[in-house]
C-alpha positions in Angstrom: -25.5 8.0 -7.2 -27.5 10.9 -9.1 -26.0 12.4 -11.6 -28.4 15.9 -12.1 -28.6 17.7 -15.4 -30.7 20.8 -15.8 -33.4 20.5 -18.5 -32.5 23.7 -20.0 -28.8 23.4 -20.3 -29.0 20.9 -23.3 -26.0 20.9 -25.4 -24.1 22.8 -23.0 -20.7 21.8 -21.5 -22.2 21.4 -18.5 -24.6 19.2 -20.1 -21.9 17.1 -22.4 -20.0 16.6 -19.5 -22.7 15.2 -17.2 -23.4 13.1 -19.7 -20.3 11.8 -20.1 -19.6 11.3 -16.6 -22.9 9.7 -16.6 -22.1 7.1 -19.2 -18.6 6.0 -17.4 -20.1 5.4 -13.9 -22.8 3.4 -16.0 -26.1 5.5 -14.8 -28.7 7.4 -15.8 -28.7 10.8 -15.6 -31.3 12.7 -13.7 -33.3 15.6 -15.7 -34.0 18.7 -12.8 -36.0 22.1 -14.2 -34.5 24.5 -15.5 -31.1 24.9 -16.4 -27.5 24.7 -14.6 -28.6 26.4 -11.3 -32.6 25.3 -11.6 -32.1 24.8 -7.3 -31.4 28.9 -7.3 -34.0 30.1 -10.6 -36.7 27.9 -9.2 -36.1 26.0 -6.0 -39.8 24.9 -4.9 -40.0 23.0 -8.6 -36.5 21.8 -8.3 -37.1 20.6 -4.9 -39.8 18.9 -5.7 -38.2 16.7 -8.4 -35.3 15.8 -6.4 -37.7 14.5 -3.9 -39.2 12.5 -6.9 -36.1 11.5 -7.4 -34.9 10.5 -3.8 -38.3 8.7 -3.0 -37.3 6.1 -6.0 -36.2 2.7 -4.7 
């Protein structure tokens, strides 16, 4: 399960409630560029780190 957060939206709700939803499935959560709609602002970077991400084991 990935649990994305845009690196830009810190602090915001969409942030705080990542996080939180994060913390109560007990994962990580997953920093993209950016902020809350990084796959629309900048979608080569942003596809590029969720490959990153879906490579990992």
């Amino acid at each position: 399960m990935i649990i994305g957060i845009g690196a830009e939206s810190a602090g915001q709700f969409c942030d705080r409630t990542s996080r939180e939803l994060a913390a109560a499935l007990g994962v990580d959560p997953v920093l993209f560029p950016s902020d809350h709609i990084g796959f629309v602002n900048d979608a080569v970077t942003f596809a590029a780190r969720l490959q990153e991400v879906l490579d990992q084991p």
